[in-house]
C-alpha positions in Angstrom: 174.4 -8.8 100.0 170.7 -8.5 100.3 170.1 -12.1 98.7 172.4 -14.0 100.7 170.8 -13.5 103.8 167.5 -14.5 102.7 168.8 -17.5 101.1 170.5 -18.6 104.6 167.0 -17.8 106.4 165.3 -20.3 103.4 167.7 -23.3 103.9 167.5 -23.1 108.0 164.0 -23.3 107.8 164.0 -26.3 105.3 166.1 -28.1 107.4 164.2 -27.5 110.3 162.7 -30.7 110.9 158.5 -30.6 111.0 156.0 -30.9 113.7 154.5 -34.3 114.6 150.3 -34.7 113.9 148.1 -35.2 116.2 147.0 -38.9 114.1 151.4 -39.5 114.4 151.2 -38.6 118.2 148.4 -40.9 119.0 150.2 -43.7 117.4 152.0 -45.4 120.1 148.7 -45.2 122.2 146.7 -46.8 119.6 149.7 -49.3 119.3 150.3 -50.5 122.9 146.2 -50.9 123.2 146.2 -53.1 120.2 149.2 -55.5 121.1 147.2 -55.8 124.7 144.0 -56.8 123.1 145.5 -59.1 120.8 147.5 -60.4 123.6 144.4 -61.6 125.9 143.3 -64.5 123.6 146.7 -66.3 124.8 145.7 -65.6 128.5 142.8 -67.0 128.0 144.1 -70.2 126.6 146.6 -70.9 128.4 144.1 -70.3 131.7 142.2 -73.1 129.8 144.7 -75.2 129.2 145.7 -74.9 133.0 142.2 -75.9 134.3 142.0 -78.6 131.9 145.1 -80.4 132.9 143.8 -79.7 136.9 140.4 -81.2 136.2 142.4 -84.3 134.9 144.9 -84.6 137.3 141.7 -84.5 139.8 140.1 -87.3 137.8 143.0 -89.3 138.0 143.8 -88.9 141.8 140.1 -89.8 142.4 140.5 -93.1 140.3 143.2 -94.3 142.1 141.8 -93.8 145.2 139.0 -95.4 144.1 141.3 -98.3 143.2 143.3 -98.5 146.5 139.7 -98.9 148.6 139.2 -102.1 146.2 142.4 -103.3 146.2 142.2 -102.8 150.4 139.0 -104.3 150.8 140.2 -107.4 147.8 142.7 -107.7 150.8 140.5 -107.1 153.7 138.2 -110.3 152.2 141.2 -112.3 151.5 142.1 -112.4 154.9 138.6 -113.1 156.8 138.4 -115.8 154.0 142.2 -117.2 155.0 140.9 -117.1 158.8 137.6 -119.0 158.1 139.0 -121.7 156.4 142.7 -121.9 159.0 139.6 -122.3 161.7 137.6 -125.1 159.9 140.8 -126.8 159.2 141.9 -126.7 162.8 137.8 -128.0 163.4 138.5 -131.1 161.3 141.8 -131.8 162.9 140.1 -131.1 166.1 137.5 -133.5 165.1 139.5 -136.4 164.1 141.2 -136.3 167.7 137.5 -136.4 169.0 136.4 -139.3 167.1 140.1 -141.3 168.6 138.6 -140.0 172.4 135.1 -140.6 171.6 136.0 -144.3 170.5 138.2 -144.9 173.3 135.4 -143.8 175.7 132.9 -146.1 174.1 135.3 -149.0 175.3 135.4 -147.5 178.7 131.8 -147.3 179.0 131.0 -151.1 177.3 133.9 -152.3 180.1 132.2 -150.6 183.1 128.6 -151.8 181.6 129.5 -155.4 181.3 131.1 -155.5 184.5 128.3 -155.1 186.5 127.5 -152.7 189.3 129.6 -154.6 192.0 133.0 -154.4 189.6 132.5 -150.9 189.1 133.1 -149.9 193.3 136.0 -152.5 193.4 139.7 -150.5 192.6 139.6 -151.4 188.9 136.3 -150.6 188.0 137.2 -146.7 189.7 140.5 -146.8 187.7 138.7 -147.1 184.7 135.8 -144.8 185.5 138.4 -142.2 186.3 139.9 -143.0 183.0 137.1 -142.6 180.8 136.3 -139.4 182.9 140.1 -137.8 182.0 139.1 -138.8 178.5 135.5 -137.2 178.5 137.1 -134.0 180.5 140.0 -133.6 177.3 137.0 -133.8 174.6 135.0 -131.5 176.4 138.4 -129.1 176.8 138.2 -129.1 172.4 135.0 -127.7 172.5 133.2 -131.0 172.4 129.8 -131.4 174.0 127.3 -134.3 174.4 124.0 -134.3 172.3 121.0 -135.2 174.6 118.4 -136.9 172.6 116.4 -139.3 174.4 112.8 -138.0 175.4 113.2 -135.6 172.5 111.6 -135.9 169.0 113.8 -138.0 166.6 115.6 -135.8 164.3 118.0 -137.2 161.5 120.5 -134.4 161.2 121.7 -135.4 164.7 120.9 -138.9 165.7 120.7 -142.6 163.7 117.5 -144.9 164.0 118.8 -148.3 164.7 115.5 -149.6 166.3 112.3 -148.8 166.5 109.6 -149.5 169.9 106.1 -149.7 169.8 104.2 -147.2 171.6 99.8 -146.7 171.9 100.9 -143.1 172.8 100.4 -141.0 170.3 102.6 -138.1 172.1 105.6 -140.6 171.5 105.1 -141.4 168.1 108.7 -140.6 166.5 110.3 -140.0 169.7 113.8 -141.2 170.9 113.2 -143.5 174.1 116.5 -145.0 174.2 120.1 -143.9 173.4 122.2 -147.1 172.3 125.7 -144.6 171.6 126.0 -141.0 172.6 126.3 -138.5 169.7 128.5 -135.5 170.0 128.7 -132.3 168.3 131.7 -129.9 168.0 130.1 -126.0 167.8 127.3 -126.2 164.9 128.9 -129.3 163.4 128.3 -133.2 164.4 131.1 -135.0 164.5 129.2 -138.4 165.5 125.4 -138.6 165.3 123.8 -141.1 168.1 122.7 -143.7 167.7 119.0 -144.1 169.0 115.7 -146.6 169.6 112.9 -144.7 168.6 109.2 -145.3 169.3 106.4 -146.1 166.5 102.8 -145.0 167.5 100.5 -148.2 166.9 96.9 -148.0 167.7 95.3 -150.7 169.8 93.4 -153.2 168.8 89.7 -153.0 169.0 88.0 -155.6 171.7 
């Protein structure tokens, strides 16, 4: 009976599971701290990845802003350029109903000048006066204005020589003394140069 006791005593403390150690106790510390450090390399990428695909998207907004401005100012220019040439087109038309008024005037005025002071105050010279003035009053209405060139230096952008004067003036050498048509001009443009006499500076003879 002595033994058996003993041998009990023996097999409850083999089975008696053991102690941890202080290295087995410190293992899920030192476990946790390595899965976070390994863990902060794929922050870091994928915080770089992030910025990279902002930085683009940036880039790309900015381009097509960039091209929206050009496309609006392409558009901008178009139109300004649309609206020059609609108004130079509506100046030629405009023009070519001038030269129809301006050439019926010029038969108004040769009538009234051939008839002669006294047929111009009878009724029928006044008719056509008034006429010719209704005519003068719709080419003005386009925007057309006379050009005044006699007493001014002859100048070939606005006026035809079709005769020249003698003149011992000097101060009149080369300029207009005579308009034989009237020229008109519609803004900046001459739709009909005048047609002019012009004087030629000659010096006298000598005694």
């Amino acid at each position: 009976m002595d033994g058996n006791p003993r041998t009990q005593e023996g097999t409850q403390e083999q089975a008696r599971p053991a102690e941890p150690t202080a290295s087995q106790q410190a293992q899920p510390e030192g476990g946790t701290s390595a899965q976070e450090a390994s863990g902060a390399p794929a922050v870091d990428a994928e915080r770089q990845r992030l910025e990279a695909e902002l930085e683009a998207s940036r880039r790309r907004v900015d381009e097509l802003a960039r091209a929206y401005q050009a496309v609006n100012k392409d558009r901008e220019e178009f139109k300004q350029r649309l609206t020059r040439e609609r108004e130079r087109m509506m100046d030629v038309e405009r023009g070519n109903v001038a030269q129809s008024l301006l050439e019926a005037i010029d038969e108004l005025d040769r009538c009234l000048s051939m008839s002669g002071p006294e047929a111009a105050s009878t009724g029928l010279g006044q008719g056509v006066k008034m006429i010719r003035d209704g005519l003068l009053t719709k080419a003005q209405g386009l925007g057309i204005e006379r050009i005044q060139v006699v007493g001014q230096p002859y100048d070939p952008n606005t006026a035809e020589a079709t005769d020249m004067e003698i003149t011992t003036q000097p101060d009149d050498d080369q300029r207009v003394v005579a308009e034989v048509r009237a020229g008109y001009r519609m803004k900046d443009r001459i739709i009909r140069p005048a047609r002019v006499k012009v004087a030629k500076y000659v010096a006298p003879a000598q005694a």
